[in-house]
N, C-alpha and C positions, 0 to 999 in steps of 0.2 A: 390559513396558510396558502401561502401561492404557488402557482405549480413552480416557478422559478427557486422556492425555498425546496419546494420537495427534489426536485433535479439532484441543486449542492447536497443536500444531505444524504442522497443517493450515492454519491460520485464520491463525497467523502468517507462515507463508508465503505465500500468500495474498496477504495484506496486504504483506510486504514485495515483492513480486513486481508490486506498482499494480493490485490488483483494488480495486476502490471497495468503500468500507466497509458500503454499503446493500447493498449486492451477497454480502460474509461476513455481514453478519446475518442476511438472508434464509436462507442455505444453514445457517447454524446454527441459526435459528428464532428469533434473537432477534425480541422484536415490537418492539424499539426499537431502532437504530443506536447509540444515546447509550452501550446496555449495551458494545456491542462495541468503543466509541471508549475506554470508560473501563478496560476487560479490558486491551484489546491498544495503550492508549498509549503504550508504549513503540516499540512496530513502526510506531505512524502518525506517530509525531516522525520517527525512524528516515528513510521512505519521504519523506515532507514535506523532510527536509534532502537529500537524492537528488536529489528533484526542484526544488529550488532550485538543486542543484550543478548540475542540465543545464540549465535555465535558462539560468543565467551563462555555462556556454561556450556556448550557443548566443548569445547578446547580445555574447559578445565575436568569434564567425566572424564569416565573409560569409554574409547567409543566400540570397544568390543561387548562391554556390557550393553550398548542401546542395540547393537545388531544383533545380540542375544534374545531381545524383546520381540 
């Protein structure tokens, strides 16, 4: 494995895991966000449709029952 393979797989994890994207370009050194949005678009669709799906089941509980937890 090359260090370049272990990087992306870092960064994509990361990313799929809800670490904000200013946050992997920082640690990667991007000086722009934009580079890391365009690299690893496939992981922030990815992440983005996750978090739509908890969205929706949270919109369909009771959200007095999850504040009761």
């Amino acid at each position: 494995m090359r260090p370049q393979d272990c990087r992306h797989y870092t960064a994509t994890a990361m990313i799929a895991d809800g670490t904000d994207v200013r946050t992997v370009a920082g640690l990667l050194g991007h000086a722009d966000p934009s580079l890391t949005l365009r690299t690893y678009a496939h992981v922030v669709s990815e992440a983005a449709r996750k978090a739509t799906d908890r969205m929706g089941a949270l919109a369909e509980s009771d959200p007095a029952a999850q504040l009761r937890k």
